[in-house]
C-alpha positions as CSV (number, residue, x, y, z in Angstrom):
1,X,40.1,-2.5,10.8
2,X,44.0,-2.7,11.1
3,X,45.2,-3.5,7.6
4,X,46.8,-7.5,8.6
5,X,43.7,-7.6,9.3
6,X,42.0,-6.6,6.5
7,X,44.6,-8.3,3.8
8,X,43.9,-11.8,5.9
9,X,40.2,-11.6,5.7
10,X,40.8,-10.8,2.1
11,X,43.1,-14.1,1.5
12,X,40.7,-15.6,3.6
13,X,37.8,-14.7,1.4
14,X,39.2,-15.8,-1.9
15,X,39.6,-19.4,-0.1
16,X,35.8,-19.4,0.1
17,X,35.4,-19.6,-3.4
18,X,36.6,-23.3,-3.2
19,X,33.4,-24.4,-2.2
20,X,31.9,-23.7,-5.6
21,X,34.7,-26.4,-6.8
22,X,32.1,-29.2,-6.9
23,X,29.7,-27.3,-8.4
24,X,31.5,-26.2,-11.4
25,X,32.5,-30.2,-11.5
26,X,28.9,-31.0,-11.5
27,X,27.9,-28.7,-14.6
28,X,32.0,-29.3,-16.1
29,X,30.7,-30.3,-19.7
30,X,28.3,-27.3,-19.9
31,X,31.5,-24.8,-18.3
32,X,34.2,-26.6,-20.6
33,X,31.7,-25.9,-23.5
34,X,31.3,-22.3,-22.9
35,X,35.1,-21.7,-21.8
36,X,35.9,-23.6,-25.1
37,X,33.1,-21.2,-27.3
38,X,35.0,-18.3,-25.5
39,X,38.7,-19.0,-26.4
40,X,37.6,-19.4,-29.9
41,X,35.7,-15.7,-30.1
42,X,39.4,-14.5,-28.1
43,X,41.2,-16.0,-31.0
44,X,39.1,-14.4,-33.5
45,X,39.2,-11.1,-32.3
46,X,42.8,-11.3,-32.3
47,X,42.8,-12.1,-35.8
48,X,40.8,-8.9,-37.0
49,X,43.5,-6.4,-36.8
50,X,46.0,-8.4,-38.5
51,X,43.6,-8.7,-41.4
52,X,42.9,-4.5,-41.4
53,X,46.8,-4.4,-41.2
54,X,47.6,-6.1,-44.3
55,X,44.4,-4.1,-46.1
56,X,46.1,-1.3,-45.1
57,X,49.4,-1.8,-46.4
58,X,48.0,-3.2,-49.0
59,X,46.3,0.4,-49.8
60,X,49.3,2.1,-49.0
61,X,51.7,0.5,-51.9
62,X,48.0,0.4,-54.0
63,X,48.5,-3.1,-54.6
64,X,44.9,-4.1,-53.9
65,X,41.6,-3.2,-56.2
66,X,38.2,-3.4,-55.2
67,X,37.9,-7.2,-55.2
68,X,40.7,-7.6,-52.6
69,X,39.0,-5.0,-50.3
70,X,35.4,-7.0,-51.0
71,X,37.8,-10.3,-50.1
72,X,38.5,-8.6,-46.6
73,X,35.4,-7.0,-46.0
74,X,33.6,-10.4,-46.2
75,X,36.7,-11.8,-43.7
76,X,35.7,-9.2,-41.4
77,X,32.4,-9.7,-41.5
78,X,32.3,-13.3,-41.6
79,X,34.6,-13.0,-38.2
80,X,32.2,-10.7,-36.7
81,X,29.5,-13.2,-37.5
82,X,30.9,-16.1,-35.8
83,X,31.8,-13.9,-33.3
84,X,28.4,-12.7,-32.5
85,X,27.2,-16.6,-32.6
86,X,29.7,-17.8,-30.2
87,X,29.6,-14.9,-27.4
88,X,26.0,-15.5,-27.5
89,X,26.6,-19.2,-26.6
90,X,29.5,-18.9,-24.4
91,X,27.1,-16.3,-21.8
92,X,23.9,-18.8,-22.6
93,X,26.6,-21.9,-21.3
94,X,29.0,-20.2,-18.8
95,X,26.1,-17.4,-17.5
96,X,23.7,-20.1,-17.6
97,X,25.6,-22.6,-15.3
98,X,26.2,-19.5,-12.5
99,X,22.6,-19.2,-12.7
100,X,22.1,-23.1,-11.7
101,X,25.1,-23.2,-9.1
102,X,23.0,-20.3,-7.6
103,X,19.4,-22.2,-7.3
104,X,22.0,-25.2,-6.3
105,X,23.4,-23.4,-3.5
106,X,20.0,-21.9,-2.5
107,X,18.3,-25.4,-2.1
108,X,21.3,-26.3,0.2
109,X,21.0,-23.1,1.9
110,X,17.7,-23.8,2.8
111,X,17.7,-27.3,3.4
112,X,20.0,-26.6,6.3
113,X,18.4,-23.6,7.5
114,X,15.8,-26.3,8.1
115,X,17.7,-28.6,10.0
116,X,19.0,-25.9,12.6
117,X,17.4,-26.1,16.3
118,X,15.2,-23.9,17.3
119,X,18.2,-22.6,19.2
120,X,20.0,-21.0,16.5
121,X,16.6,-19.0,15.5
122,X,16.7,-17.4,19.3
123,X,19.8,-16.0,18.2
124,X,19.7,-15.1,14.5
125,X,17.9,-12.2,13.1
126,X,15.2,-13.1,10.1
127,X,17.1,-10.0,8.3
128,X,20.4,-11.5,8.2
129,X,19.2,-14.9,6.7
130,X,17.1,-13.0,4.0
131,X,20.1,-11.0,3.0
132,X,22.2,-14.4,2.9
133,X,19.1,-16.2,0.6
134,X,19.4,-12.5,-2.2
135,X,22.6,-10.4,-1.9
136,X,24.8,-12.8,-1.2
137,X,23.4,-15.6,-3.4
138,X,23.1,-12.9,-6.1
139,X,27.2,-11.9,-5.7
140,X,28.3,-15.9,-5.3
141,X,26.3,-16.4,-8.8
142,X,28.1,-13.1,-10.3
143,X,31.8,-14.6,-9.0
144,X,30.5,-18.2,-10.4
145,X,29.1,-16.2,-14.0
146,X,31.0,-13.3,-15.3
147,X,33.5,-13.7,-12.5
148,X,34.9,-16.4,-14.7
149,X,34.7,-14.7,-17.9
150,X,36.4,-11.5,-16.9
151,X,39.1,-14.0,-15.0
152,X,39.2,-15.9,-18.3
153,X,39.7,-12.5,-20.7
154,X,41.4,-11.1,-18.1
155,X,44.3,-14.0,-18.3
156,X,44.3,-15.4,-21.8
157,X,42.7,-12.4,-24.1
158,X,45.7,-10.0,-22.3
159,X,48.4,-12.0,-23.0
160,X,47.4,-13.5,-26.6
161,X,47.1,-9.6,-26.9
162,X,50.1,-8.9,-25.6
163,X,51.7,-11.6,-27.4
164,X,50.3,-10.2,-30.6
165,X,51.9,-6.5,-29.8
166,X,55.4,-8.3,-29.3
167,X,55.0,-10.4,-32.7
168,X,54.6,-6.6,-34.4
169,X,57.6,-4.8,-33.0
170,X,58.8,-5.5,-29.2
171,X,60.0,-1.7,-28.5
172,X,56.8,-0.2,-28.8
173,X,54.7,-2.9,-26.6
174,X,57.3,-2.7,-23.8
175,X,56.8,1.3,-24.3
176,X,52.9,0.6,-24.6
177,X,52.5,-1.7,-21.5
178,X,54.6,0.9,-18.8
179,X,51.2,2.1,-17.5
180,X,50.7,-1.6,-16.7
181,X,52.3,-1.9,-13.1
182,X,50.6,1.2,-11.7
183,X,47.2,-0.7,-13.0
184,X,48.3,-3.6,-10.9
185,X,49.2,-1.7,-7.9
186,X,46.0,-0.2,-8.1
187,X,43.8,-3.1,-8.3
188,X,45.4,-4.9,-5.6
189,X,45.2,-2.3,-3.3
190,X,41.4,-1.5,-4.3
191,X,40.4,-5.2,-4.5
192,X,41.4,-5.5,-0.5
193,X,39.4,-2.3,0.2
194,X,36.8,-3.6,-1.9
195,X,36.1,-7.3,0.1
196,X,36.1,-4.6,3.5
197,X,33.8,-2.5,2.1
198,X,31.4,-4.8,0.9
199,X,31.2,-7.1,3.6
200,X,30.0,-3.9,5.9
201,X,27.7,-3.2,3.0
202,X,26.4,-6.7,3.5
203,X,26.2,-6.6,7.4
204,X,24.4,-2.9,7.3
205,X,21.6,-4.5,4.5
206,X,20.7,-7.3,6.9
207,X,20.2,-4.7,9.9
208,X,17.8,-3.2,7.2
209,X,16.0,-5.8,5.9
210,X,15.4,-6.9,9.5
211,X,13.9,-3.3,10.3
212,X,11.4,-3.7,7.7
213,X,10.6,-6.9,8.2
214,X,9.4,-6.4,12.1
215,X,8.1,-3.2,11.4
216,X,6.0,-5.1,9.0
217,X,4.7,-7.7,11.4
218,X,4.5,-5.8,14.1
219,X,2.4,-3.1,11.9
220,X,-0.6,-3.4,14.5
221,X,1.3,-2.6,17.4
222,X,2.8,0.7,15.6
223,X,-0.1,1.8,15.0
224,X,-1.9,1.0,18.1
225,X,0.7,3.1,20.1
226,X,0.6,5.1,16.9
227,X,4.3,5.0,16.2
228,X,4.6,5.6,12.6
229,X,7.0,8.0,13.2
230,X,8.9,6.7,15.2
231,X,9.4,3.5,12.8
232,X,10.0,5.9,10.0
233,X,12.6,7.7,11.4
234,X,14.3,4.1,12.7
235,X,14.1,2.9,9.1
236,X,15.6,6.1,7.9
237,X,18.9,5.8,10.2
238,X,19.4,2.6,9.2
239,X,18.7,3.9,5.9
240,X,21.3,6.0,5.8
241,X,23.7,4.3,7.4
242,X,23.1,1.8,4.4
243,X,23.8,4.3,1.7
244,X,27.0,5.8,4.2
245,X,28.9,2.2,3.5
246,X,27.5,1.8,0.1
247,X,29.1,5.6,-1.1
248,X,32.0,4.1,0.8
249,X,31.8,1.3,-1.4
250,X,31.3,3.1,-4.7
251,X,34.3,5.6,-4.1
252,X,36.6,2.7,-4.7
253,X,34.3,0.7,-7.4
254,X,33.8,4.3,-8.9
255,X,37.8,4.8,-9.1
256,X,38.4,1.5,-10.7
257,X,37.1,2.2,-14.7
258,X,38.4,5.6,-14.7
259,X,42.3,4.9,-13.4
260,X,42.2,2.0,-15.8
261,X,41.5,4.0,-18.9
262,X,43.4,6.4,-17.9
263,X,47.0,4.4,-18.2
264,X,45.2,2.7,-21.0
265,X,45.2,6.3,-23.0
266,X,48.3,6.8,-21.8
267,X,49.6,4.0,-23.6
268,X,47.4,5.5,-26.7
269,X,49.5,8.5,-26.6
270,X,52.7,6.4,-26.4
271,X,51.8,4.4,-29.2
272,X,50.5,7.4,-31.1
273,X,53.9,9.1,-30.6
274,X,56.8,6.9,-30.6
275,X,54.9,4.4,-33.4
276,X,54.6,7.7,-35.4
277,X,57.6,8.2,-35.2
278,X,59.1,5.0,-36.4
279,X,56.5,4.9,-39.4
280,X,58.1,8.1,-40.7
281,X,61.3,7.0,-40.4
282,X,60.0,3.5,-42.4
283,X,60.7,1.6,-39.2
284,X,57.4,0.1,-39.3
285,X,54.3,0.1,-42.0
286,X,51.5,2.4,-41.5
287,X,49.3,-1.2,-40.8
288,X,51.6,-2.3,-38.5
289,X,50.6,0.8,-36.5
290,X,47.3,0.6,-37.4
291,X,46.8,-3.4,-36.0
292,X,49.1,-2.2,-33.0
293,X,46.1,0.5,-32.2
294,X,43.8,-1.8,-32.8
295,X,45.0,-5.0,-30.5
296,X,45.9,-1.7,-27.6
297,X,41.9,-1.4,-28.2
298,X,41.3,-4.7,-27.8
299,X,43.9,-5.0,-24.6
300,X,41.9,-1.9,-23.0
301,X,39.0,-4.8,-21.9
302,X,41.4,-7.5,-20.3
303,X,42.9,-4.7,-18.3
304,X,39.4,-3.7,-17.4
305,X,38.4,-7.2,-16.6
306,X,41.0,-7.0,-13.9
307,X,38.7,-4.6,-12.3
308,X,36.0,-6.8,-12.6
309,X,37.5,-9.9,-11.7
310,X,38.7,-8.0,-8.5
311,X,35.5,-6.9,-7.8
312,X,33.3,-9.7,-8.5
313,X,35.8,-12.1,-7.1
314,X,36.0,-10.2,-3.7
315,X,32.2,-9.5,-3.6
316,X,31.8,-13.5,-4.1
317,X,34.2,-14.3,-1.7
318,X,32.7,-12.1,1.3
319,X,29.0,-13.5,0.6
320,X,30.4,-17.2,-0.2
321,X,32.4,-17.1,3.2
322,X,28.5,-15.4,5.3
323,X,27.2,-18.5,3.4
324,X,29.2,-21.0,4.4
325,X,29.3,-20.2,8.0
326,X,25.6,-21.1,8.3
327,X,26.4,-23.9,6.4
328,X,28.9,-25.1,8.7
329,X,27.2,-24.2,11.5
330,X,26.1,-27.9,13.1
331,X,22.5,-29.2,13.8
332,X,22.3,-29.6,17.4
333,X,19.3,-31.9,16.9
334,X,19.9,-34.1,14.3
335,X,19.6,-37.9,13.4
336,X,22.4,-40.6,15.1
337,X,24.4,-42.7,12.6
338,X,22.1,-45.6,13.9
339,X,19.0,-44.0,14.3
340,X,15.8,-46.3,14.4
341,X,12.5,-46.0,12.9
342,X,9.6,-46.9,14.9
343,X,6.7,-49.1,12.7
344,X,3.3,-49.2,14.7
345,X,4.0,-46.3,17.3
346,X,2.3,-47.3,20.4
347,X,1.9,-44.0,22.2
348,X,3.7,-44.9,25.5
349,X,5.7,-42.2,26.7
350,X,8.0,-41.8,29.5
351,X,9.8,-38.9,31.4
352,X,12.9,-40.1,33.6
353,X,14.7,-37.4,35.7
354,X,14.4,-34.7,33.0
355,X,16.0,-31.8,33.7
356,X,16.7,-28.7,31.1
357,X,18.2,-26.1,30.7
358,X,18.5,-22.9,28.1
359,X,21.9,-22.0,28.9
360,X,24.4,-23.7,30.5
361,X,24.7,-21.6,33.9
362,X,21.0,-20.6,33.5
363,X,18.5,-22.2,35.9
364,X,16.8,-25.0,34.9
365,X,13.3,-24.5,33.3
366,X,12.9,-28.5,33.6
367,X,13.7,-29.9,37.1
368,X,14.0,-34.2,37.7
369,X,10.3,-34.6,35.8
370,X,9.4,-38.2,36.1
371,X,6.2,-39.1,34.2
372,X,4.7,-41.8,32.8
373,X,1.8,-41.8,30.2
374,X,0.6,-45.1,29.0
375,X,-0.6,-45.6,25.4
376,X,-4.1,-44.9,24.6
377,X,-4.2,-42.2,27.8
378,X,-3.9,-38.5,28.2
379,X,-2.0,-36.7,30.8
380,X,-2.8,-32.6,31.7
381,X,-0.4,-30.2,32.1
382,X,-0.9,-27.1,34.6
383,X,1.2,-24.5,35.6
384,X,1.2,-20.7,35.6
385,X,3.2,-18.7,33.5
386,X,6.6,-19.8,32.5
387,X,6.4,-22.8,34.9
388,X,8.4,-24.9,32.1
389,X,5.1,-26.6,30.4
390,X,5.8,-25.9,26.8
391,X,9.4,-27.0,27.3
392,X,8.4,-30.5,28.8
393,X,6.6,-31.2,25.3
394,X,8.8,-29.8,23.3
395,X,11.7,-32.4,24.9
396,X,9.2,-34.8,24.2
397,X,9.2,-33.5,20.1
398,X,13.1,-33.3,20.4
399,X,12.9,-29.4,19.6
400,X,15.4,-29.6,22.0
401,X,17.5,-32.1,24.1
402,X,17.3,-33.1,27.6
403,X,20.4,-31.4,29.8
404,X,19.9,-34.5,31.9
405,X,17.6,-38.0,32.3
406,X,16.0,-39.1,29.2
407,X,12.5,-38.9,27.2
408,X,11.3,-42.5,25.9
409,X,8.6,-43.1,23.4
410,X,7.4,-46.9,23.2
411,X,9.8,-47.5,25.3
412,X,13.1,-46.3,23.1
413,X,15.3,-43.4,23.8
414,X,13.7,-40.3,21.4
415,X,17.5,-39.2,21.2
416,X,18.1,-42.7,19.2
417,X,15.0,-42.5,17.1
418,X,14.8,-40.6,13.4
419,X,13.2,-37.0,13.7
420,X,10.9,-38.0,10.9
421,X,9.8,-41.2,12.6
422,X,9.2,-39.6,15.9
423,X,7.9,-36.2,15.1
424,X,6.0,-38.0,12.5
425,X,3.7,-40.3,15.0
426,X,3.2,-36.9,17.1
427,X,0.3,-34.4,16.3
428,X,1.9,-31.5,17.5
429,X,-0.2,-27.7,18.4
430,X,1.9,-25.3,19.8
431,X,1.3,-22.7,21.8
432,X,2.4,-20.1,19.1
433,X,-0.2,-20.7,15.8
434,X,1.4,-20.3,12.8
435,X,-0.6,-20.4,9.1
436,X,0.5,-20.3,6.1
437,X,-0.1,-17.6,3.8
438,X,-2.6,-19.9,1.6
439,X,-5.9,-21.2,1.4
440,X,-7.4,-22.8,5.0
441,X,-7.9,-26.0,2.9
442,X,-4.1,-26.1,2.2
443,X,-3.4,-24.9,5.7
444,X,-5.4,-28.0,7.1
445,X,-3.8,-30.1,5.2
446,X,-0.2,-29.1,5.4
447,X,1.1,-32.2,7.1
448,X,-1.1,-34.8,4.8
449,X,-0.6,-33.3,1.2
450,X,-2.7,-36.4,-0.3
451,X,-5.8,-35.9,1.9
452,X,-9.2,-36.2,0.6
453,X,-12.2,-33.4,0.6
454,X,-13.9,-35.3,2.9
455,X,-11.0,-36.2,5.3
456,X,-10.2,-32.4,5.3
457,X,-14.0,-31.3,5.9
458,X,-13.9,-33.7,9.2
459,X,-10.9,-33.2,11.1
460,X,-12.4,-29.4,10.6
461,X,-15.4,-30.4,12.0
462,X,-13.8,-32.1,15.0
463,X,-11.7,-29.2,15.6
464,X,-15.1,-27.3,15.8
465,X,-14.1,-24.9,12.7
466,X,-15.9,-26.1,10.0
467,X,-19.6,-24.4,10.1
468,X,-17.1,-21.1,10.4
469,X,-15.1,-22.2,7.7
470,X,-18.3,-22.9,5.3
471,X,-19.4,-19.4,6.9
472,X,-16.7,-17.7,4.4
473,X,-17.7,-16.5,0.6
474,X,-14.9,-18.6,-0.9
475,X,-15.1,-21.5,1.7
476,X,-11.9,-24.3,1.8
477,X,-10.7,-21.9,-0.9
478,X,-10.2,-18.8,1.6
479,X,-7.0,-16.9,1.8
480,X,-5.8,-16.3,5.3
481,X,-3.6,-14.3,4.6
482,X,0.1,-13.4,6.0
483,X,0.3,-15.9,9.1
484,X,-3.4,-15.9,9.5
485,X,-4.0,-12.5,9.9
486,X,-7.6,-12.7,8.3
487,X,-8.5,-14.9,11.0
488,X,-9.4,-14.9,14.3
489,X,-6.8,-16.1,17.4
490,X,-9.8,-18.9,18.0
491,X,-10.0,-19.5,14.4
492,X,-6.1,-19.7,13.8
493,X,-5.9,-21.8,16.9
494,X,-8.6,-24.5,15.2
495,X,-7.6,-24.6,11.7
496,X,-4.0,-25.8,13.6
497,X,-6.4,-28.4,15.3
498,X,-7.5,-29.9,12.5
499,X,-4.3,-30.0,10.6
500,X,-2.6,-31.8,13.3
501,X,-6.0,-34.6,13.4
502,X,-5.6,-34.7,9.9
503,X,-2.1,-36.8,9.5
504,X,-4.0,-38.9,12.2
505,X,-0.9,-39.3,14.6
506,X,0.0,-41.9,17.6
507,X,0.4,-39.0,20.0
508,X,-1.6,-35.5,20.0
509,X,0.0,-32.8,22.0
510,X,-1.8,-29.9,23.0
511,X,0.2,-26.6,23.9
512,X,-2.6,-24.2,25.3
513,X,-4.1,-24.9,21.8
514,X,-7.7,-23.2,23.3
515,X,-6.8,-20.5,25.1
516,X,-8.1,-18.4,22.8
517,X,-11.5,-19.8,22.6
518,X,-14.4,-18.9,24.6
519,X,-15.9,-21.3,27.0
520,X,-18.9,-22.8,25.1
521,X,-16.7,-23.4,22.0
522,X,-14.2,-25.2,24.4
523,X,-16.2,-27.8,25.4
524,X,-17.8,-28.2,22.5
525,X,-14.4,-28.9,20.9
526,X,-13.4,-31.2,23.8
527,X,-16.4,-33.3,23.6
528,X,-15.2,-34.0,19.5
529,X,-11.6,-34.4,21.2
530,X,-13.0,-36.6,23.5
531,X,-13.8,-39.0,20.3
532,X,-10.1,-37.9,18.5
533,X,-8.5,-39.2,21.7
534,X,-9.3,-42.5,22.0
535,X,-7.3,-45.2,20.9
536,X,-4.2,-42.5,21.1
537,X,-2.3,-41.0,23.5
538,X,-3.0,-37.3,24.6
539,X,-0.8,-34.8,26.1
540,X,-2.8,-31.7,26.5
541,X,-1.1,-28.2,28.2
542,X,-3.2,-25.5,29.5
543,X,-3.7,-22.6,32.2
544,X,-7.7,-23.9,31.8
545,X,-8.8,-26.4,33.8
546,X,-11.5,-27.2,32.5
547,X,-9.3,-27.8,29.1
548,X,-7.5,-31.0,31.5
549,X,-10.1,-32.0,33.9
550,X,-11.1,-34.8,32.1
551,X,-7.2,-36.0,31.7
552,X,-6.3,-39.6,33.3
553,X,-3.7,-38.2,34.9
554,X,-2.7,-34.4,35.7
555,X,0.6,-33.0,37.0
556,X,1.2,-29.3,38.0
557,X,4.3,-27.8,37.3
558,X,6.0,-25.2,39.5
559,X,9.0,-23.4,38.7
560,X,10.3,-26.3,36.3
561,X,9.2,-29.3,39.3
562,X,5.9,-31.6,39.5
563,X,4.6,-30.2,42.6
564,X,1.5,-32.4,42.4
565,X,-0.2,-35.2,40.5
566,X,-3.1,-37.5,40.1
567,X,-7.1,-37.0,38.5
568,X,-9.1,-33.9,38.5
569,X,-10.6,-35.3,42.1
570,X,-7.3,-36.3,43.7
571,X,-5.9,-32.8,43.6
572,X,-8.8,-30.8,44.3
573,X,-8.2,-33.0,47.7
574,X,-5.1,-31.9,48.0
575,X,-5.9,-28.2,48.5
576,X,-2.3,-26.9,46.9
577,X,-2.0,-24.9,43.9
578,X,-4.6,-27.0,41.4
579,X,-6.9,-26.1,44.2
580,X,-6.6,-22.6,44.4
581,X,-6.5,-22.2,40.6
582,X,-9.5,-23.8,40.1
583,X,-11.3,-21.9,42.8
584,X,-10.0,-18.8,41.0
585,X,-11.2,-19.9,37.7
586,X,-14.6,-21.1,39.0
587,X,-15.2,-17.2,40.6
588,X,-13.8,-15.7,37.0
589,X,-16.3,-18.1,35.5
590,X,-19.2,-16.9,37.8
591,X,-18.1,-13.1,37.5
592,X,-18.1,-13.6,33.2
593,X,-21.4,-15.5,33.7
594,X,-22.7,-12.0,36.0
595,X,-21.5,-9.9,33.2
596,X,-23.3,-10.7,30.7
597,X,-26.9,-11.1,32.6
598,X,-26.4,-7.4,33.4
């Protein structure tokens, strides 16, 4: 990276640390608190060696017996006691506030990370957002914790020091601080290599937590096509290329602490010498030399907290700037300023001249669909493979947004209507089943928290699951583990069934919800859906169609377009492509049937 480059990213970085502005105003009682506990243990520190320097002169012209020392032992000690009591305040206020701002900023985090479109998941790996929701939340919290502190020490503690060392004798302190600019130079060279470094460090951990995490969930298929190996040894480059940029890394961190007490013990050496010097001569009192050693000791941590404040500042600013481009990033779908909410949700829905695209020069996967479904009917979806069915519905749910023409649900634009209120009159199964890793009972009821036992037990039973369900040694209470993975496709496909019957919705939609059932258990579930149905309107996609022969109206979609529509009857008439897949299915049908006798 050229190094304008570099040095404007850095600048850039630091500005990203405004954002935690209006946190630290939302916790500024608890942060003035802690700031104010840490001044005072500053001030008392500072006051310690000028109490050893007058023991020690007073030892040196014996004009002090055992009582005085007693006097400023107990000063000491009482210092070092109210010491102890404030820094343990100041870290449980000012450490405890970072650790708030950081479950603050982690709520936000994810709150939008919930709003995004389903759009900005096709394009973002799972590994960079888990790295944003731990590394970087943990370095924003250490900048917005002992960040402050070292920044605090760093500024105040090193020049009361300073200011201290000048009060003594002003010769020596301008001898003892020389070291100072070459610690300056340092740091601000390091800090910029440091906010380089540990933004690749950042970029190269979410590249490996993303490894793990698909080799993880695609752990059947490794070892299926028995690729352990092969997974191993693509973890272990990414591996090392992790711990490449992190030794990177910590050849700079690494330098910091031992170039800073380095010129701090050369400024030992200059005190030792020249200060000896002067208290030979009488120039100054063997406890003015002592304190001055003493406050140098002291001055060692500020100069030291610039390292950290460099640092932790830099490593804050890097994640704090990853973070707030999600954050900024906009919700495509989202709410209008004047958004309705639909009461009593009818069911009537309406397609007019929909057409959709992915991309913007991409062909459309929606082409001019006009359909109509009135309320209390159902409408069957058929098409082969990537013949644009799931997208239709998904328009419908507003998962994404028509490129042209318009969805209407009771007769109002879906664009205009509150997500809530329109996803929330529409029982939704997609094609895709996803479970929870919880019980089933929590699963079923994931959309209707405050069901009942018994309203649980019968949308299961409508969904045909239940006898299965009751099957299982712990019942309701079964774990399905990670996405369902106890479970099979049937079973997962049923369970997401029933927990969409369950919030007892104006409009169930269907997505190929049981293609992974066999036939029997199909119709046995349609004839309960048959019951579920009426009174509400139905969309139901499939490849079956015996899953949509019953629908009160079907259209078949071809490459995006409704090629042809009307009842099960109607288009077997037709003798186009409803036909000839149904002839198919009947001779698979007849060949399963075959099977089996033999």
């Amino acid at each position: 990276m050229p190094e304008a480059e570099a040095n404007s990213k850095a600048r850039g970085g630091l500005r990203n640390l405004r954002t935690l502005v209006g946190y630290f105003a939302r916790y500024k009682k608890t942060v003035a608190a802690g700031l104010l506990c840490l001044l005072v243990v500053d001030a008392m520190q500072l006051v310690i060696p000028r109490i050893i320097k007058m023991a020690v002169d007073d030892l040196t012209v014996g004009g002090i017996d055992r009582s005085g020392l007693v006097d400023y032992a107990l000063f000491i000690a009482g210092l070092a006691a109210g010491i102890a009591v404030l820094r343990f305040f100041w870290r449980f206020l000012i450490i405890g506030t970072s650790r708030h701002i950081e479950e603050d900023l982690r709520n936000r985090l994810f709150r939008h990370l919930q709003r995004l479109s389903a759009r900005y998941y096709s394009v973002t790996k799972t590994g960079d957002l888990m790295a944003h929701a731990t590394n970087d939340l943990n370095a924003v919290r250490m900048a917005s914790g002992i960040g402050i502190v070292a920044a605090t020490d760093a500024l105040i503690l090193g020049l009361a020091t300073i200011g201290f060392m000048l009060a003594l004798n002003v010769r020596l302190t301008l001898l003892a601080l020389l070291p100072m600019p070459v610690i300056a130079l340092f740091t601000l060279r390091a800090g910029k290599l440091l906010h380089q470094r540990f933004e690749q460090v950042q970029e190269t951990f979410s590249d490996l937590t993303e490894t793990v995490r698909e080799s993880i969930s695609g752990v059947r298929v490794v070892k299926a096509y028995v690729q352990e190996d092969h997974e191993l040894a693509r973890l272990a480059d990414v591996g090392k290329e992790y711990v490449r940029k992190n030794i990177r890394l910590v050849r700079i961190w690494g330098a910091f602490f031992p170039v800073i007490m380095l010129f701090s013990s050369m400024s030992v050496v200059i005190i030792i010498f020249f200060g000896g010097r002067q208290v030979m001569v009488g120039s100054i009192t063997t406890g003015d030399l002592v304190a001055f050693t003493s406050y140098l000791g002291i001055l060692t941590w500020p100069m030291m907290a610039i390292g950290w404040v460099v640092n932790v500042m830099q490593r804050g600013a890097a994640s704090m700037g990853r973070i707030d481009k999600i954050l900024e990033t906009p919700a495509e779908i989202a709410d209008s300023p004047d958004a309705e909410t639909l009461e009593d949700v009818r069911g009537e829905i309406e397609f007019r001249d929909v057409t959709f695209r992915y991309e913007k020069d991409a062909e459309p996967a929606v082409r001019d669909v006009s359909v109509r479904v009135a309320a209390g009917s159902t409408l069957g979806v058929l098409g082969r493979t990537g013949s644009g069915k799931s997208t239709l519905v998904n328009l419908l749910l507003r998962i994404h947004e028509p490129t042209e023409g318009s969805v209407h649900l009771d007769g109002h634009d879906v664009s205009l209507l509150a997500l809530s209120s329109l996803r929330g009159a529409i029982g939704y199964v997609p094609q895709d089943t996803f479970l929870f890793s919880d019980t089933i009972r929590e699963n079923i009821r994931f959309g209707a928290p405050e069901a009942t036992e018994d309203e649980v037990r019968e949308a299961a039973r409508v969904a045909g699951i239940l006898d299965e369900i009751e099957s299982f040694p712990d019942a309701m209470d079964s774990l399905v583990g990670e996405r369902g993975v106890t479970l099979s496709g049937g079973q997962k496909q049923r369970i997401a069934i029933a927990r969409a019957l369950l919030v007892d919705p104006a409009v169930l939609v269907l997505d190929d919800a049981l293609s992974a059932v066999d036939t029997a258990t199909e119709e046995r579930i349609q004839k309960e859906l048959e019951g579920a149905l009426r009174g509400r309107t139905g969309i139901i996609v499939s490849h079956r169609i015996s899953s949509i022969r019953h629908a009160d109206e079907i259209i078949v979609l071809d490459e995006g377009r409704i090629i042809e529509r009307g009842t099960h009857e109607e288009l077997l008439a037709l003798e186009g492509l409803y036909r000839s897949i149904y002839e198919r299915q009947l001779l698979e049908a007849e060949m399963d049937r075959s099977d089996r006798t033999e």
